[in-house]
C-alpha positions as CSV (number, residue, x, y, z in Angstrom):
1,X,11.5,-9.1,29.0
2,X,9.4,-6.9,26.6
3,X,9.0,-3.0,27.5
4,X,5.1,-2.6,28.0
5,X,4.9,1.2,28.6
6,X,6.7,4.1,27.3
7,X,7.0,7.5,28.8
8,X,5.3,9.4,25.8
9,X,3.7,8.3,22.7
10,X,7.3,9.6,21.1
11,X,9.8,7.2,22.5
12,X,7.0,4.2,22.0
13,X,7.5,5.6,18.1
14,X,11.3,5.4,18.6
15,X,11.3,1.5,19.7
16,X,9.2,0.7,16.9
17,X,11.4,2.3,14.2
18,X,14.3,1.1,15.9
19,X,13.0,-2.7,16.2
20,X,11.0,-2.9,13.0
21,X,11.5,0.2,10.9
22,X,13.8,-1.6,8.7
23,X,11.1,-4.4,7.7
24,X,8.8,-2.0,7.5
25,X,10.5,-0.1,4.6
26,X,11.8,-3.5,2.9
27,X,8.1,-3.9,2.6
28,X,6.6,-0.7,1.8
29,X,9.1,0.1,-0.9
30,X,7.3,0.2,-4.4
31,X,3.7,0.2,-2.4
32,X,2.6,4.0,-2.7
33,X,2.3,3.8,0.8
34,X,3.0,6.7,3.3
35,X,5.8,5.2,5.9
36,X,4.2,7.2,9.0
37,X,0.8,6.0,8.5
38,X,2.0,2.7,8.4
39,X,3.9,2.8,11.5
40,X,1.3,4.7,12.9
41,X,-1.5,2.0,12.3
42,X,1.3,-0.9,13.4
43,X,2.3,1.2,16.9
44,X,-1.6,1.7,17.5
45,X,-2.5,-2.0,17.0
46,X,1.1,-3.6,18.8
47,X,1.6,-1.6,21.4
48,X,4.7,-0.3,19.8
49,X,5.5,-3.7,18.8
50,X,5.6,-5.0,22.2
51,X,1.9,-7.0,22.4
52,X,2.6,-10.5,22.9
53,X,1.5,-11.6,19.1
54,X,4.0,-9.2,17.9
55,X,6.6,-10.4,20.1
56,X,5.6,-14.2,20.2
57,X,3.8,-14.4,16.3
58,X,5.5,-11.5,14.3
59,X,2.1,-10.9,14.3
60,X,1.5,-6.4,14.7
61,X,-1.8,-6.1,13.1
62,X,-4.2,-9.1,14.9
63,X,-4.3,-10.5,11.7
64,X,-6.8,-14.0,11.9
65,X,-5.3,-16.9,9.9
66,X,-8.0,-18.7,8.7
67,X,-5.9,-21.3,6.8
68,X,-5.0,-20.1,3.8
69,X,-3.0,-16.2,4.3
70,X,-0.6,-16.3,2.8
71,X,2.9,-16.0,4.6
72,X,1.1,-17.7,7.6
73,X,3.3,-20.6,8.8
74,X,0.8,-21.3,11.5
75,X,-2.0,-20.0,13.8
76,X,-1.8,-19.5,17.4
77,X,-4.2,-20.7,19.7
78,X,-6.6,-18.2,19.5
79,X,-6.6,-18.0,15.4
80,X,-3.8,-15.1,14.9
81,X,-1.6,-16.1,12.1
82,X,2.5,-16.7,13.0
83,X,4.4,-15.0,10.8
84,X,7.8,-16.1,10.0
85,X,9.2,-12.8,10.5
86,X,8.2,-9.1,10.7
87,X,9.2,-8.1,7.4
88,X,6.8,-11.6,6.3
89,X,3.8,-9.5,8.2
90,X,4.2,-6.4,7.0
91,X,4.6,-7.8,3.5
92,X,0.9,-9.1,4.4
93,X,-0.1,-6.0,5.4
94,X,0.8,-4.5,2.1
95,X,-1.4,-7.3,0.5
96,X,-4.3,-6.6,2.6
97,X,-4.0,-2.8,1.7
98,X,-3.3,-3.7,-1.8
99,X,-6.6,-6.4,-1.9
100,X,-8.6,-5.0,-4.9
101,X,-11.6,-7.1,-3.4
102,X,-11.1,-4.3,-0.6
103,X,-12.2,-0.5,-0.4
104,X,-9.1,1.1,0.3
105,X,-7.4,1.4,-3.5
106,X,-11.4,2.4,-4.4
107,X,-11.4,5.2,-1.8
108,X,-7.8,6.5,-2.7
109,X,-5.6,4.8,-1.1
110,X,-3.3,5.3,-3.8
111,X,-3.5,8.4,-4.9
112,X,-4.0,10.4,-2.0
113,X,-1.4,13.5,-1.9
114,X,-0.8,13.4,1.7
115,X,-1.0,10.9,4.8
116,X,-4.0,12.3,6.1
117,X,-5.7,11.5,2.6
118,X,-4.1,8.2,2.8
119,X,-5.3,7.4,6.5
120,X,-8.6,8.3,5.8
121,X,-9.1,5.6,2.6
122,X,-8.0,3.0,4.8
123,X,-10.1,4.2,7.6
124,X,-13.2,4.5,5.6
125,X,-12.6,1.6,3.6
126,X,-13.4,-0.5,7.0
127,X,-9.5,-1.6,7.7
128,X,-11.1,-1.9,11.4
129,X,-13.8,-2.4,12.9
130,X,-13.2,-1.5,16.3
131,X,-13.2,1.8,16.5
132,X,-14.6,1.8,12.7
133,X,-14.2,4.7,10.4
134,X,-13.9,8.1,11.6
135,X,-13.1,6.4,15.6
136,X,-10.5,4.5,13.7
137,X,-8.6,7.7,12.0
138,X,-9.0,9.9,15.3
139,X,-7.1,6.9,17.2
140,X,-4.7,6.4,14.4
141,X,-4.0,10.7,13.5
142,X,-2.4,11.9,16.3
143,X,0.5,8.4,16.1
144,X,0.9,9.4,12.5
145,X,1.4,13.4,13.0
146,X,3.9,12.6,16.1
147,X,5.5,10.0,13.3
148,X,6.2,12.9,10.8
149,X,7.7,15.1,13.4
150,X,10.3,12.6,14.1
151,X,11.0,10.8,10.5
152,X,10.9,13.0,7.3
153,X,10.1,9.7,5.1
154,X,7.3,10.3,2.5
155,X,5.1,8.1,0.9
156,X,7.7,4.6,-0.2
């Protein structure tokens, strides 16, 4: 049975760490990218890692498999891709964040000094489209800032 609801946004933090935080920083070593914002954007868009295509299609970001991602080994019934694995999505996460075609290297992504800098490039850069932009960050801030409290893991 999966856990649906947490008592604060802090202990929803502590499941995902404790489930997936170990992917997660397989895949973000080497990337320049900040570990809370990830697992910010990843608890914001799972549920903490407990939304049914994360538990059913390693799946924590809603990504659409349109027949050619790469890492997809298939697509659910209503177009998410299946991931192998968690560490296999995240690893496509990184990609997507990575994607020169994309705004987010353009808008300093990589080069931002702090995860605020670095949640805003992705933000701006249209990672999502609903919330976009600036509805996007304020959803995503307050996950990353309750992140740092609890893990003192920089930018990987």
């Amino acid at each position: 049975m999966a856990v649906t609801s947490f008592s604060s946004t802090i202990d929803g933090i502590k499941y995902f760490v404790a489930n997936y935080g170990n992917d997660l920083i397989a895949a973000l070593t080497g990337s320049g990218l900040y570990f809370a914002v990830a697992v910010a954007q990843q608890c914001l868009e799972s549920g903490y890692g407990t939304s049914d295509n994360a538990r059913l299609y390693n799946n924590f970001g809603g990504i659409y498999n349109f027949g050619s991602l790469k890492g997809a080994i298939g697509t659910s019934p209503k177009g998410f891709a299946i991931l192998s694995s968690p560490k296999a999505y995240f690893d496509v996460y990184v990609s997507v964040l990575h994607d020169t075609t994309k705004k987010y290297i353009a808008n300093g992504l990589l080069t931002a000094t702090t995860p605020q800098q670095q949640l805003m490039a992705i933000a701006m850069g249209g990672y999502c489209e609903d919330p976009p932009g600036m509805g996007y960050y304020n959803a995503v801030w307050p996950l990353v800032y309750k992140t740092l409290l609890l893990y003192n893991i920089g930018r990987l």
